[in-house]
ZAKOLLUM-489366 format. One line per field, with one value per residue: residue number from 1; residue in three letters; x negated, y negated, z negated of N, C-alpha, C, CB in turn. Coordinates in steps of 0.2 Angstrom, whole numbers, plus 2048, in hexadecimal, padded with zeros to 3 digits. Last residue first. Glycine has a CB too. Example, Ala and Ser with C-alpha at 12.3 -4.5 7.8 and 13.67 -1.06 7.14 Angstrom:
<nodes>
k c(2, 1);
r c(SER, ALA);
nx c(7C0, 7BE);
ny c(80B, 81C);
nz c(7DD, 7D9);
cax c(7BC, 7C2);
cay c(805, 816);
caz c(7DC, 7D9);
cx c(7C0, 7BE);
cy c(800, 810);
cz c(7D9, 7D9);
cbx c(7BA, 7C7);
cby c(803, 816);
cbz c(7E3, 7D3);
</nodes>
This chain:
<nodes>
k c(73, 72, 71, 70, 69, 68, 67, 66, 65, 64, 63, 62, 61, 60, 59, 58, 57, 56, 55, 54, 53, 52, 51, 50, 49, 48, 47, 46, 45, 44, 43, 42, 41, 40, 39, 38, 37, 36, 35, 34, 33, 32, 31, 30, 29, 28, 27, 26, 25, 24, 23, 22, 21, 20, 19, 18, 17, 16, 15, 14, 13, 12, 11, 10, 9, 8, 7, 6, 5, 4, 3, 2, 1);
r c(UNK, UNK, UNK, UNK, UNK, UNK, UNK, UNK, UNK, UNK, UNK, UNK, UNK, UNK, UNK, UNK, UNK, UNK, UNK, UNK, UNK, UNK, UNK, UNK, UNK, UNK, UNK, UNK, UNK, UNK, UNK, UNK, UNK, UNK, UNK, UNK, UNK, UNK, UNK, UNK, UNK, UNK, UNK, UNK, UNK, UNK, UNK, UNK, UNK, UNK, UNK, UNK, UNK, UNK, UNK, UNK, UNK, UNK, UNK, UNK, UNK, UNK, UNK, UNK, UNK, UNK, UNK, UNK, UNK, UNK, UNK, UNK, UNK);
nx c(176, 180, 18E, 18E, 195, 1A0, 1A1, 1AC, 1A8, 1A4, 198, 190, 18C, 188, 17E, 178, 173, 16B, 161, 15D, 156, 151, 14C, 147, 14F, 152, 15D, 165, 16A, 16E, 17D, 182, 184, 18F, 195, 19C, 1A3, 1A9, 1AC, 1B7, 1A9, 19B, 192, 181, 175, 166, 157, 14E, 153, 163, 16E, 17E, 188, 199, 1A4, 1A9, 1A3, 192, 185, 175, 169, 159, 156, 153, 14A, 140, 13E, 132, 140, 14A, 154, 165, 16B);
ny c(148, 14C, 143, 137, 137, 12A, 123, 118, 10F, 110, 116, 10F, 101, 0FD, 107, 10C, 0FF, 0FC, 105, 106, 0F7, 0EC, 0DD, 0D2, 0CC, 0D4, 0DA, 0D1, 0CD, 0DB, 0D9, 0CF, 0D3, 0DD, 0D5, 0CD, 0D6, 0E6, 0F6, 0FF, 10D, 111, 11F, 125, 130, 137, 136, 138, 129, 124, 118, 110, 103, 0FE, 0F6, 0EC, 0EB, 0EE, 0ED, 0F9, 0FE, 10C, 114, 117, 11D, 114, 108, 0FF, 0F6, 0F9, 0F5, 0F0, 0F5);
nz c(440, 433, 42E, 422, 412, 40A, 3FA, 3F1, 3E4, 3D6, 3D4, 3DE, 3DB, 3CF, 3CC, 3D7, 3DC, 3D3, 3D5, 3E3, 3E2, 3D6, 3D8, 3E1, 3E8, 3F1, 3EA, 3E9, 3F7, 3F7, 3EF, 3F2, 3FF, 3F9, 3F5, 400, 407, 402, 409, 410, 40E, 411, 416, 416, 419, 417, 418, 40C, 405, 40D, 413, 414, 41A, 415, 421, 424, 431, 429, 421, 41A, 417, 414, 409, 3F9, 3EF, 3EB, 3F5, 3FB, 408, 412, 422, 425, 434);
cax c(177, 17B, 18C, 18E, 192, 1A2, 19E, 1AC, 1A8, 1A8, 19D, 191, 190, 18C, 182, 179, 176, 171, 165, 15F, 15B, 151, 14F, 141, 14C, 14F, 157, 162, 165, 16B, 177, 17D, 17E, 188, 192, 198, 19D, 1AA, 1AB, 1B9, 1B0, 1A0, 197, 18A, 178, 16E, 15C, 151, 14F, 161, 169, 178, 185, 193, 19F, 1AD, 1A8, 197, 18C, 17A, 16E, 15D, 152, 158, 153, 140, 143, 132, 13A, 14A, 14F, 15D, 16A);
cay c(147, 14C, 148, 138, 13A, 12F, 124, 121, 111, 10C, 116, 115, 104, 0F9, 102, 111, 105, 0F7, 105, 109, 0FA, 0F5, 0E1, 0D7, 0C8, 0CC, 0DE, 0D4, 0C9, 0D7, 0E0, 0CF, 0CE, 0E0, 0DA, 0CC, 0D6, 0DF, 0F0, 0F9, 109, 110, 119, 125, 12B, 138, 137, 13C, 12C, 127, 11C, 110, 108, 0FE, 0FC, 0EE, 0E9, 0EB, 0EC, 0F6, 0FE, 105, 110, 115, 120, 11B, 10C, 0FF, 0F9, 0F8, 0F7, 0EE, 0F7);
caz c(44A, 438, 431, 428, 413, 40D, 401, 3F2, 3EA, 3DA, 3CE, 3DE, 3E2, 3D1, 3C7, 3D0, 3DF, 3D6, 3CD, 3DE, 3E7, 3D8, 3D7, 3DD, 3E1, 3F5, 3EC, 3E1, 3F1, 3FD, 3ED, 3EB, 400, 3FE, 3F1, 3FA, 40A, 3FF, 405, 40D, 414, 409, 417, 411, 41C, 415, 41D, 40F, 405, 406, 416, 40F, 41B, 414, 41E, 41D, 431, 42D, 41E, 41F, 415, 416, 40F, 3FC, 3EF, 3EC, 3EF, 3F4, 406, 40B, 41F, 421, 42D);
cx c(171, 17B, 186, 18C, 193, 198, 1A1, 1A7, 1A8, 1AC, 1A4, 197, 194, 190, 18A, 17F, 17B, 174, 16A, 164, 161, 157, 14E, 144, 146, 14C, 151, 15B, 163, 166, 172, 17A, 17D, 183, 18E, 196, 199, 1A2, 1A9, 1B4, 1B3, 1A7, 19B, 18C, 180, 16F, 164, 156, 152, 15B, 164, 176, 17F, 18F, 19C, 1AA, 1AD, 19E, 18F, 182, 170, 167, 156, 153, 155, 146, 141, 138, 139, 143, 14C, 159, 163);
cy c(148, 14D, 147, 13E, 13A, 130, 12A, 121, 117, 10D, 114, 117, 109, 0FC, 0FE, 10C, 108, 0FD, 102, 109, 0FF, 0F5, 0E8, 0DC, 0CD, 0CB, 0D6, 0D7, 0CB, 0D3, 0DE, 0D5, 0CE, 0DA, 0DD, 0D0, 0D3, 0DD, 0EB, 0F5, 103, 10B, 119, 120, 12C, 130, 136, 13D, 133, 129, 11E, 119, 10C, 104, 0FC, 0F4, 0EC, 0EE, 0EA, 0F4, 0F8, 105, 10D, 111, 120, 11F, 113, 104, 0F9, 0FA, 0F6, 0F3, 0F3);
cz c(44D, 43F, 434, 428, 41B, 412, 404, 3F8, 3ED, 3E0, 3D2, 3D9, 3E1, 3D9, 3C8, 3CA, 3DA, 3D7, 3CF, 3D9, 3E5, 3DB, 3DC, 3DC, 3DD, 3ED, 3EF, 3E4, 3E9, 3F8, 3F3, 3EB, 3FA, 3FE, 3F6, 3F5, 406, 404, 405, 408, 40D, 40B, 410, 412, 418, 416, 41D, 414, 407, 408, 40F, 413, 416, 415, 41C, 41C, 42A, 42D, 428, 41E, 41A, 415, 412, 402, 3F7, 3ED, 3F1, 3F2, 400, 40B, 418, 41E, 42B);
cbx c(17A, 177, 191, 18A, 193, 1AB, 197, 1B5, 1A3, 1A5, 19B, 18B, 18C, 188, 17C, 16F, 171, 16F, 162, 15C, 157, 151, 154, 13D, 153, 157, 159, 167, 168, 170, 179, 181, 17F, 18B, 196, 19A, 19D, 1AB, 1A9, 1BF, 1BA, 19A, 19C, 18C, 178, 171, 15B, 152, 14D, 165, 166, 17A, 183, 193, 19D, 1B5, 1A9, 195, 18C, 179, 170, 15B, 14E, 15E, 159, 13D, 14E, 133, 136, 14F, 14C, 15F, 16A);
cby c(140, 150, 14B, 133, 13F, 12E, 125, 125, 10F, 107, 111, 119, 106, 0F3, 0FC, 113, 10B, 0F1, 100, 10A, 0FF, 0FC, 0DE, 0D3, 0C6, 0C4, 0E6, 0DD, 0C3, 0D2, 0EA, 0CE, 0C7, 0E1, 0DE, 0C8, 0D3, 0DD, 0F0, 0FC, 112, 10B, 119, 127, 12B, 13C, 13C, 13E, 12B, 12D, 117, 110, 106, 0FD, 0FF, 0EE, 0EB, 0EA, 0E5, 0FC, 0FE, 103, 114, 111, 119, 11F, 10A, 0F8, 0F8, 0FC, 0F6, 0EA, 0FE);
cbz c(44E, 437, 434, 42D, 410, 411, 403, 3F5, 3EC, 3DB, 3C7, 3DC, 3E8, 3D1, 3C6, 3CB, 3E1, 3DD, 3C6, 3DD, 3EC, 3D2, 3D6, 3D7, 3DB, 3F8, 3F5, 3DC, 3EF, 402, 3EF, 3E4, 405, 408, 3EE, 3F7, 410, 3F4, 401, 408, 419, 402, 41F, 408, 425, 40B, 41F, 40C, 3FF, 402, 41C, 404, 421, 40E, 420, 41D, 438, 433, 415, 423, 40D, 420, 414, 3F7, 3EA, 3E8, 3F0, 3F2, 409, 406, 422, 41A, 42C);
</nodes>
């Protein structure tokens, strides 16, 4: 997982094998299964360009994307 720095939302994220990993301010951890690995590296280079982690988020994943919640370990 990429470490994020600067979001007050969001601490790292992560994409493999058609997973998207995302890690929330506070620990919560939510796989987002099936997605696109070019939207993961445009959400990669929004954040690379200065852009909000977050809003991307809020705009383009979540409306979209069902996560599902990891259990604590």
């Amino acid at each position: 997982m990429k470490e994020i720095g600067g979001s007050s939302n969001i601490e790292a994220i992560g994409h493999e094998n058609g997973t998207l990993t995302v890690r929330f301010v506070g620990g919560a951890v939510y796989d987002y299964p099936d997605f696109p690995t070019d939207l993961h590296i445009k959400w990669l280079e929004h954040h690379e360009s200065g852009g909000s982690v977050g809003k991307w988020f809020h705009q383009h994943i979540k409306p979209h994307y069902e996560g599902k919640k990891r259990e604590a370990q």
